[in-house]
KEKE-3310 file (N, C-alpha, C; in steps of 0.2 Angstrom, whole numbers, plus 5000, padded with zeros to 4 digits):
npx = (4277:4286:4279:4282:4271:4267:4276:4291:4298:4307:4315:4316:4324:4336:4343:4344:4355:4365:4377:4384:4397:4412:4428:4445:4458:4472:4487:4505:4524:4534:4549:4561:4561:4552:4543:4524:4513:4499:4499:4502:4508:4515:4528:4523:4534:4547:4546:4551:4547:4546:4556:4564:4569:4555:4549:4558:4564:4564:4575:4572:4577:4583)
npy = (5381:5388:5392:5394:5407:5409:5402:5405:5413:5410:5420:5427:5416:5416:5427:5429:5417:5423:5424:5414:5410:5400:5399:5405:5392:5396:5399:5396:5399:5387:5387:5382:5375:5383:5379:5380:5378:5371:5384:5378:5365:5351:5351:5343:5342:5344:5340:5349:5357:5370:5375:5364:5346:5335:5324:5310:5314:5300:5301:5297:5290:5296)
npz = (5155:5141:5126:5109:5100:5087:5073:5069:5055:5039:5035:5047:5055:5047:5046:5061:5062:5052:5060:5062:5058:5050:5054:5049:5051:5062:5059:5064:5062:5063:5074:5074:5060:5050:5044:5040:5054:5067:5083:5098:5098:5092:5079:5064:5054:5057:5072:5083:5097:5107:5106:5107:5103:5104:5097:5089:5071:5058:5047:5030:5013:5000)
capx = (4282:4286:4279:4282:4264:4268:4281:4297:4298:4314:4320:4320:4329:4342:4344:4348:4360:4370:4386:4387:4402:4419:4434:4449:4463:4476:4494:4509:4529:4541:4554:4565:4561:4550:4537:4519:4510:4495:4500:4504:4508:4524:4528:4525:4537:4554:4545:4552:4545:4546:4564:4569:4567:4551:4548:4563:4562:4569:4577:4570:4584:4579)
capy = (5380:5394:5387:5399:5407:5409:5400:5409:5413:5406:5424:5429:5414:5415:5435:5426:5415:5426:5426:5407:5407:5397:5407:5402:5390:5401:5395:5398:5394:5383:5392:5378:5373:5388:5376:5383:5373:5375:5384:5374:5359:5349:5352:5338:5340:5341:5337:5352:5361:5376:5375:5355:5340:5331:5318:5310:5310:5296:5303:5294:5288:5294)
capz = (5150:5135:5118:5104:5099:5079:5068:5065:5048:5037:5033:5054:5057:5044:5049:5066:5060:5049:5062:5061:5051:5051:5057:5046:5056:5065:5058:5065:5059:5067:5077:5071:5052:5048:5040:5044:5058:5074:5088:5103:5094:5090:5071:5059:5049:5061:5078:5086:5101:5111:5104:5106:5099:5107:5094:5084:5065:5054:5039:5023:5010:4993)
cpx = (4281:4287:4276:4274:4262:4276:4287:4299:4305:4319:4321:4325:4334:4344:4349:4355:4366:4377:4387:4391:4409:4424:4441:4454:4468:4482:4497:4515:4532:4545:4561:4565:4557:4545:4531:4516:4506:4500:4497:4504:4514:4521:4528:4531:4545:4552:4548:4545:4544:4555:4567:4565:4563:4549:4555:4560:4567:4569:4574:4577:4582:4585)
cpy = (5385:5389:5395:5402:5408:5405:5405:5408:5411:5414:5429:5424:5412:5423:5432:5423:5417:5426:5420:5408:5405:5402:5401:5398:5393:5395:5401:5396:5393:5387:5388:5374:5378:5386:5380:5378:5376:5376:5379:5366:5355:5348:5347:5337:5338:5337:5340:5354:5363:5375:5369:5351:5336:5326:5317:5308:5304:5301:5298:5293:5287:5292)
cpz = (5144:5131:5115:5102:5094:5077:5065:5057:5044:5037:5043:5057:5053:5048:5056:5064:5053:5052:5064:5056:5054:5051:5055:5052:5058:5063:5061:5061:5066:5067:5073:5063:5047:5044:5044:5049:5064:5076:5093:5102:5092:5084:5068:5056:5053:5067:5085:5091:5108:5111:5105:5105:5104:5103:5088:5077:5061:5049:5034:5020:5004:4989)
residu = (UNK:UNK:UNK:UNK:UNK:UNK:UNK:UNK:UNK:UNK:UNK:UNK:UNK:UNK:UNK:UNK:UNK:UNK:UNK:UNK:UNK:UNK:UNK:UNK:UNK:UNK:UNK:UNK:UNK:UNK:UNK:UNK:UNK:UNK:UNK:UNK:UNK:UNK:UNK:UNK:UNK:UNK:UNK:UNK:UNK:UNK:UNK:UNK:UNK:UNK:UNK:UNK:UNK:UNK:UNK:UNK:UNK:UNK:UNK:UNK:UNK:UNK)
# end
């Protein structure tokens, strides 16, 4: 069994972990309302997608 033979020191294992970083969310827009939203996803806001209506919105009545 491999067991380390000195303690890796904080600044080799940050050095390592320098390319752990978060990778911004990839937006797209809606083909049909042009709000931003994921890809491959039906749009919150009208419920478009891949160009038809897959979830119905109710209108509000302000």
């Amino acid at each position: 069994m491999a067991v380390p033979k000195r303690r890796t020191s904080k600044a080799k294992k940050r050095k390592r972990r320098t390319h752990w970083k978060l990778e911004a969310p990839t937006i797209s827009t809606c083909s049909h309302c042009h709000q931003p939203k994921p890809p491959h996803v039906v749009c919150p806001n009208c419920g478009y997608y891949g160009g038809r209506e897959v979830i119905k919105q109710e209108k509000e009545d302000s």
